[in-house]
C-alpha positions as CSV (number, residue, x, y, z in Angstrom):
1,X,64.2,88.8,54.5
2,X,66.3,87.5,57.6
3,X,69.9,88.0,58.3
4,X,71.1,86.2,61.6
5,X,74.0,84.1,62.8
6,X,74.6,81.5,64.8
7,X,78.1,80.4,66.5
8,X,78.8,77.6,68.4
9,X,81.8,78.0,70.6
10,X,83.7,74.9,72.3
11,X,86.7,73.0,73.9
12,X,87.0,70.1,75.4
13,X,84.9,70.5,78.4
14,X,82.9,73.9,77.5
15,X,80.1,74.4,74.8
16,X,78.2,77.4,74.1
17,X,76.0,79.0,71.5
18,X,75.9,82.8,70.5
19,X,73.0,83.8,68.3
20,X,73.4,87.5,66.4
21,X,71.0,88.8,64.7
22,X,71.2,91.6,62.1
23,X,67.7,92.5,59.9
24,X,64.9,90.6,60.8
25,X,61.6,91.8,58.6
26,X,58.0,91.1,59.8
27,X,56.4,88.2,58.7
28,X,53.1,86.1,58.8
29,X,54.6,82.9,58.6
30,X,54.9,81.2,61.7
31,X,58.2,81.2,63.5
32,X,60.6,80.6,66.3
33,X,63.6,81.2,67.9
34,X,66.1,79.5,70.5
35,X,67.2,75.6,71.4
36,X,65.6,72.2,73.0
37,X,66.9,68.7,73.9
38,X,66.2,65.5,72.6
39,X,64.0,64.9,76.2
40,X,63.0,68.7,76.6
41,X,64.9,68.7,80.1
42,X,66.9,72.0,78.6
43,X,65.5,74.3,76.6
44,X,64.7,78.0,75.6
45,X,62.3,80.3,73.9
46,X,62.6,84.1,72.9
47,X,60.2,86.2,74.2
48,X,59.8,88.5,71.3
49,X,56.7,88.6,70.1
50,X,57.4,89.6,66.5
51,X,60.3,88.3,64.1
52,X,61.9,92.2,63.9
53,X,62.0,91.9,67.7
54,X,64.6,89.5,67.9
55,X,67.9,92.5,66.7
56,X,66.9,94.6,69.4
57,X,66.6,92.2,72.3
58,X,68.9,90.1,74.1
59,X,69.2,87.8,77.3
60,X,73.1,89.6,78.0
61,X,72.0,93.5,77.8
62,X,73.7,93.4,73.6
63,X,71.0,94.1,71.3
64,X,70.5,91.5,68.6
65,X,72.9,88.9,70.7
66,X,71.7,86.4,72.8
67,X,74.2,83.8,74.3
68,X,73.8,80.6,75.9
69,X,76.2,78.1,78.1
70,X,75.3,74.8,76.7
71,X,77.5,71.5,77.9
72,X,75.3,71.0,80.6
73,X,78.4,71.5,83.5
74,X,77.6,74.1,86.3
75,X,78.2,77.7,86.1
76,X,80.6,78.7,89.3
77,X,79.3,79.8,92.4
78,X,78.8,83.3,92.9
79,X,81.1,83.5,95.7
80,X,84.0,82.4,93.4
81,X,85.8,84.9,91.1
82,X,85.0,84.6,87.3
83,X,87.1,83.7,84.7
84,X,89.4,86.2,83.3
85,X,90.9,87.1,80.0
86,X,94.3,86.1,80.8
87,X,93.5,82.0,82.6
88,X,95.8,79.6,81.6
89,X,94.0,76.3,81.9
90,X,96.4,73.2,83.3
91,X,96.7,70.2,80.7
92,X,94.6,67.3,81.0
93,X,97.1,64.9,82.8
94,X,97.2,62.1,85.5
95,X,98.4,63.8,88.9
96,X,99.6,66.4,86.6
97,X,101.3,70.1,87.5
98,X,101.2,73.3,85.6
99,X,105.0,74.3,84.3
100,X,106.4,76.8,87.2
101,X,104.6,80.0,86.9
102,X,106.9,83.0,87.6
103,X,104.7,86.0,89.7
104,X,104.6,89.1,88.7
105,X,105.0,90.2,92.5
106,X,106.5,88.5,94.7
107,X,104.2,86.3,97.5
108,X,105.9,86.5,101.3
109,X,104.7,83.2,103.1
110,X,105.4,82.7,106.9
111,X,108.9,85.2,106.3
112,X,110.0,83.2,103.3
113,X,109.9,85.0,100.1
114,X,108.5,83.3,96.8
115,X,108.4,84.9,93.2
116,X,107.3,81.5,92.0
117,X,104.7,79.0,92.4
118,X,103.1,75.9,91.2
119,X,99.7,74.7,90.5
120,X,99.4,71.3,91.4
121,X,96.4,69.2,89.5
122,X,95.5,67.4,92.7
123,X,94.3,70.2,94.6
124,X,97.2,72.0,96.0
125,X,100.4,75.1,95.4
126,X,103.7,74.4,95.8
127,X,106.8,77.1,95.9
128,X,109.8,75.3,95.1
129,X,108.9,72.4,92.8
130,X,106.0,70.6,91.1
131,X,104.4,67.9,92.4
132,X,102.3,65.0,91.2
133,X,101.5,63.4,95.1
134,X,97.7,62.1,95.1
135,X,98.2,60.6,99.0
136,X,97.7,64.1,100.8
137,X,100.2,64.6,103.3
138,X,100.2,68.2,104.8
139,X,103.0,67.5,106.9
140,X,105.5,67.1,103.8
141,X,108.6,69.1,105.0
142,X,107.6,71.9,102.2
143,X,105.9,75.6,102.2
144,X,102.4,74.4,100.7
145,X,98.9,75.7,100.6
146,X,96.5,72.8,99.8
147,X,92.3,74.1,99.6
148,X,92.0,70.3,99.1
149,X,94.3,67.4,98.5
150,X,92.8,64.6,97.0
151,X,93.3,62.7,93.8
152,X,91.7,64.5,91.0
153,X,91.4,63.7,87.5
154,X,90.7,66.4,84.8
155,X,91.2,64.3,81.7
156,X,87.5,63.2,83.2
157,X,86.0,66.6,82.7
158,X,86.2,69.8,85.0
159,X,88.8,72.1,84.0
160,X,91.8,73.7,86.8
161,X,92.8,77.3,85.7
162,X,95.0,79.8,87.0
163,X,96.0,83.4,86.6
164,X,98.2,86.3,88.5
165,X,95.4,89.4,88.5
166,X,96.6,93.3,88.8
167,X,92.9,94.5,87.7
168,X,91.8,96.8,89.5
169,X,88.5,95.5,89.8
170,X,89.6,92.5,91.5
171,X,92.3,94.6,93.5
172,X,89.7,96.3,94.8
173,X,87.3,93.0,95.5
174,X,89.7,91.2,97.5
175,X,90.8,94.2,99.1
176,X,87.4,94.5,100.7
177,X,87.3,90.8,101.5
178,X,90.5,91.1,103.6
179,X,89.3,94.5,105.2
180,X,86.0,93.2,105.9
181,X,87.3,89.9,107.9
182,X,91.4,91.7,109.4
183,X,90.4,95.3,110.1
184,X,93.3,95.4,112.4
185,X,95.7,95.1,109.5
186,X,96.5,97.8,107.4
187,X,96.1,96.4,103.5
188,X,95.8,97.2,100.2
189,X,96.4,94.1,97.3
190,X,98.5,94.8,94.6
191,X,98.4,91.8,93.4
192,X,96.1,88.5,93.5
193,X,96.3,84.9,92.0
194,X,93.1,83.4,91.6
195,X,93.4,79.4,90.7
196,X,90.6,77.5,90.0
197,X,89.2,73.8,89.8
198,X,86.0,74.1,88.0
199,X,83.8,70.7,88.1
200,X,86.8,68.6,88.1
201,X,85.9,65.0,89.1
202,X,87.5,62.6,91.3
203,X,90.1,60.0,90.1
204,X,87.1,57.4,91.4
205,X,84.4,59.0,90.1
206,X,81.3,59.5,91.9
207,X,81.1,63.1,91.9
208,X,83.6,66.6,91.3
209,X,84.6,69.0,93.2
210,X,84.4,73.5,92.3
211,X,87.1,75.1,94.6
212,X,89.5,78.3,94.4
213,X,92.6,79.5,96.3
214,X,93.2,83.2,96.0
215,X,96.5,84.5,97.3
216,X,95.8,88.3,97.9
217,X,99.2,90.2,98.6
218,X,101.2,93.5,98.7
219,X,105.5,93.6,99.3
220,X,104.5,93.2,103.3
221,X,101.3,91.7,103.5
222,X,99.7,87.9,102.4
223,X,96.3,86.5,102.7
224,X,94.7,83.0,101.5
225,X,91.8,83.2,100.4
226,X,89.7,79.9,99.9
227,X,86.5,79.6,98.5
228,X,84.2,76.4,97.9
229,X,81.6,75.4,95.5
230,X,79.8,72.0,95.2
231,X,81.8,69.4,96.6
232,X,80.9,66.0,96.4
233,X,81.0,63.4,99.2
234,X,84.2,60.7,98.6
235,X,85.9,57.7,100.0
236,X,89.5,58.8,98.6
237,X,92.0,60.5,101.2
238,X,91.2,64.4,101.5
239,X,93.0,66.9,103.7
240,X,92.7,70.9,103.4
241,X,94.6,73.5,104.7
242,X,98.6,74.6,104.5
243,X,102.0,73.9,105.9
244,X,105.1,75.7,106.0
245,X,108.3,73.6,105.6
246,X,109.1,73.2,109.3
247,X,106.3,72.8,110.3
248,X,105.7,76.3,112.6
249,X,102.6,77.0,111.1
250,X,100.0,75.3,109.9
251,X,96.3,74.6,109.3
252,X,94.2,71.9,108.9
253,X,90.5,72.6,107.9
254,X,88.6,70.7,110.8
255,X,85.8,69.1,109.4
256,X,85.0,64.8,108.8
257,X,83.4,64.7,105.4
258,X,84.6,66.6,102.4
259,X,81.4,67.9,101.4
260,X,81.1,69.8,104.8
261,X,84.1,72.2,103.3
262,X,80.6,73.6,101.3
263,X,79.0,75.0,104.5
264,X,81.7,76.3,106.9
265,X,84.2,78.5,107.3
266,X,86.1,80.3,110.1
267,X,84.9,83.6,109.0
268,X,81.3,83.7,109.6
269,X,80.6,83.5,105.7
270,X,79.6,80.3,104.7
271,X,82.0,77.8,101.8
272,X,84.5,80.8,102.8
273,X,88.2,79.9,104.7
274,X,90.8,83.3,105.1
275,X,94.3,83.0,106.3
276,X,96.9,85.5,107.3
277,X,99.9,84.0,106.2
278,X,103.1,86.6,105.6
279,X,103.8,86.0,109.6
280,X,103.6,89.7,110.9
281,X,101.8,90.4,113.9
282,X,97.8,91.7,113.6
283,X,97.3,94.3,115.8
284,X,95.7,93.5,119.5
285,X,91.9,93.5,119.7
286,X,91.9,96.5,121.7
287,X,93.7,98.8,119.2
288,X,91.4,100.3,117.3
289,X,91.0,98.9,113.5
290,X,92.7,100.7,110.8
291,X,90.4,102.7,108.4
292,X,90.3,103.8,104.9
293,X,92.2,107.1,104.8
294,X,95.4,105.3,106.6
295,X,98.4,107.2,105.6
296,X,101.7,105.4,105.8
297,X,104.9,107.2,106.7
298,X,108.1,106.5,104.7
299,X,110.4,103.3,105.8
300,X,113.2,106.0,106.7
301,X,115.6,105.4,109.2
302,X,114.8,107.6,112.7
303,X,112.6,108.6,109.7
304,X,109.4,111.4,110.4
305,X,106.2,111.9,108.7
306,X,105.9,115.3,107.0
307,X,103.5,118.0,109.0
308,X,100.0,116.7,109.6
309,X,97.7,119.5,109.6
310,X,94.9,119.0,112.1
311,X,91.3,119.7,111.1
312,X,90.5,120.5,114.7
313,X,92.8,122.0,116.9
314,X,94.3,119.4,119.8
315,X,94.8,121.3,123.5
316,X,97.6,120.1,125.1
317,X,98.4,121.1,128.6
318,X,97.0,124.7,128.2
319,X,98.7,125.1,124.3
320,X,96.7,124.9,121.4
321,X,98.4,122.4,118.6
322,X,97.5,122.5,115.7
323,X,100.2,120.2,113.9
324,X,102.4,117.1,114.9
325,X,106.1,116.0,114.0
326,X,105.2,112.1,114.4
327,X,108.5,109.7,114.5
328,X,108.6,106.3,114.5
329,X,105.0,106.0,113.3
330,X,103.7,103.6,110.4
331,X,100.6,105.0,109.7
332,X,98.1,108.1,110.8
333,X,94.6,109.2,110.4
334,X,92.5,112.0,111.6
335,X,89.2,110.2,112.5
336,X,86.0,112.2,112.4
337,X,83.3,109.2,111.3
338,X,80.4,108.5,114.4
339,X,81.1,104.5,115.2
340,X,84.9,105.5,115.7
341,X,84.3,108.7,118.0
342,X,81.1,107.0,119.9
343,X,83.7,104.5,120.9
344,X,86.3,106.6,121.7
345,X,84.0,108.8,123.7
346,X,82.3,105.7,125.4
347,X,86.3,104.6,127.0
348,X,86.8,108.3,128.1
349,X,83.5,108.2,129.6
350,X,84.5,104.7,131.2
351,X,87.5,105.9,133.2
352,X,87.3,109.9,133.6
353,X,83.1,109.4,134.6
354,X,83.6,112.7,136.2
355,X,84.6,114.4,133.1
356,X,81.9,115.8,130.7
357,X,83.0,114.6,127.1
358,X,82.1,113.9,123.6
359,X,84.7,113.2,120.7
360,X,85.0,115.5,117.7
361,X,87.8,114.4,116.3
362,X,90.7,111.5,116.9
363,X,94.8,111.6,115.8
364,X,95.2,107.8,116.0
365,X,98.6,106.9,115.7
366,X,99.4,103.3,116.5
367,X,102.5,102.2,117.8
368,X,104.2,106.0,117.9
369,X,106.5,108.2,119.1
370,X,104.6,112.0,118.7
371,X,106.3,115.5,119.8
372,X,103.8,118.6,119.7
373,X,104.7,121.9,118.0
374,X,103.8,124.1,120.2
375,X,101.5,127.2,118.5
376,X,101.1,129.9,120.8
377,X,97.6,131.6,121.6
């Protein structure tokens, strides 16, 4: 006897079959399990090696389950975020636009504040309206982040998706990403919108484009993220980059042929573009970096932070302190980890070489006014 399943799962542009097995006796008949083509160019066989075999094996770690993405489109790239539960997938329309899409938190951009936003079919956000432009034009008099401007056409195929993340998961993803490429700026995302053209051809043809825009943001603090798949080569008009609406900043990717937005990036890490874009200052290259136990003090007026309890006592001009009234401050750390101190012991060194000295500990407080409570003894 044989109890199994099989589900085919599909829209428009996606196909994909789930098989489930329940109770699978042994048998001496001969048997197999899994899918071809007409031509053979896709296929797959289970491994098991005995009919019962097939409920407790899998290819997606769920015993008796084995799942399979079948419309022949590629998966996305591994540097791109996966899908979530909560995308909202753009119609299939002409030079379309998604409705407005009202964020959860607002996004700052160059000191202008936005708790909307707009996903634009032909490969670009907008703030303030929708817009169904195929020409690119950067320079458009409006606040506009474009990872590339071209005219797109998803009734063709390809699918453009969108979604305002607060997982923590992803929090926490692009997060590092931001840490990893602005350690001078103190930053933790609480919020993220990921949008997405997956495999979404040109209005030409001759090839789609995969591509996603991540806008990773707190209250203070905004980054674009853009990442690139496959890109295919094209004779249409194509600009990437953003604008503001006067025009102070801007960016325009610098490279002649679309498909070059695959392999570069002005981060070191390859189909990868970041942008610091709520217009606050990063801190000078000489400052040191923030770290990962950053404490901020309280936005108070002539506020203070409360008392910050050393690990190791600091000496000050022959009196032992062993906590500090900070004012003025917007974030502290007591630093004990090797690469900070060996650095910080490496600059003393540099310019008291007379002095014999080796860090053990570091109150870094950029940017701050600091009076001493003096402990006597």
């Amino acid at each position: 006897m044989a109890t199994f399943q099989v589900v085919l799962v599909s829209n428009v542009h996606r196909s994909f079959i789930l098989l489930n097995y329940g109770n699978i006796s042994e048998t001496e008949q001969i048997w197999q399990a899994g899918y071809s083509t007409e031509d053979s160019v896709s296929s797959f066989t289970s491994p098991a090696t005995s009919a019962p075999q097939l409920s407790s094996s899998s290819n997606i770690n769920v015993n008796g389950r084995c799942s399979f993405h079948v419309d022949g489109s590629p998966n996305l790239p591994t540097n791109l975020l996966p899908s979530g539960n909560k995308d909202i997938v753009n119609p299939p329309a002409e030079d379309g636009s998604s409705g407005v899409i009202y964020l959860q938190q607002p996004f700052k951009y160059f000191g202008r504040t936005y708790n909307q936003i707009f996903v634009n079919n032909n490969g670009y956000l907008t703030f303030t309206e929708a817009l169904t432009a195929s020409r690119p034009f950067l320079d458009s008099a409006r606040d506009i982040i474009a990872p590339l401007w071209t005219r797109l056409d998803n009734r063709h195929g390809g699918t453009i998706s969108y979604r305002e993340d607060t997982s923590s998961a992803v929090l926490a993803q692009v997060t590092a990403d931001v840490k990893q490429y602005f350690p001078n700026i103190p930053f933790a995302a609480t919020s993220a919108f990921v949008a997405t053209w997956d495999s979404v051809p040109y209005y030409n043809g001759g090839g789609v484009v995969t591509l996603q825009v991540i806008l990773a943001y707190n209250v203070h603090r905004s980054f674009i993220l853009i990442r690139y798949g496959d890109v295919a080569e094209t004779e249409q008009p194509w600009q990437a980059g953003y604008n503001t609406v006067d025009s102070t900043s801007f960016f325009t990717i610098p490279k002649a042929n679309v498909s070059d937005l695959s392999s570069s990036s002005n981060i070191n890490l390859t189909a990868s573009w970041f942008f610091h874009v709520d217009g606050s200052p990063i801190l000078p290259a000489n400052f040191l970096p923030f770290g990962n136990r950053e404490r901020v003090t309280p936005r108070l007026e002539d506020g203070s932070s409360e008392t910050i309890a050393l690990q190791q006592p600091f000496k000050f001009l022959d009196a032992h302190s062993t906590r500090l009234l900070c004012g003025g401050t917007i974030s502290y750390r007591e630093e004990t980890s090797s690469a900070v101190l060996a650095q910080v012991t490496a600059t003393v060194g540099q310019y008291f070489p007379n002095v014999t000295f080796a860090a053990r500990q570091l109150l870094w407080l950029p940017g701050t006014v600091c009076h001493t409570m003096k402990v006597e003894g």
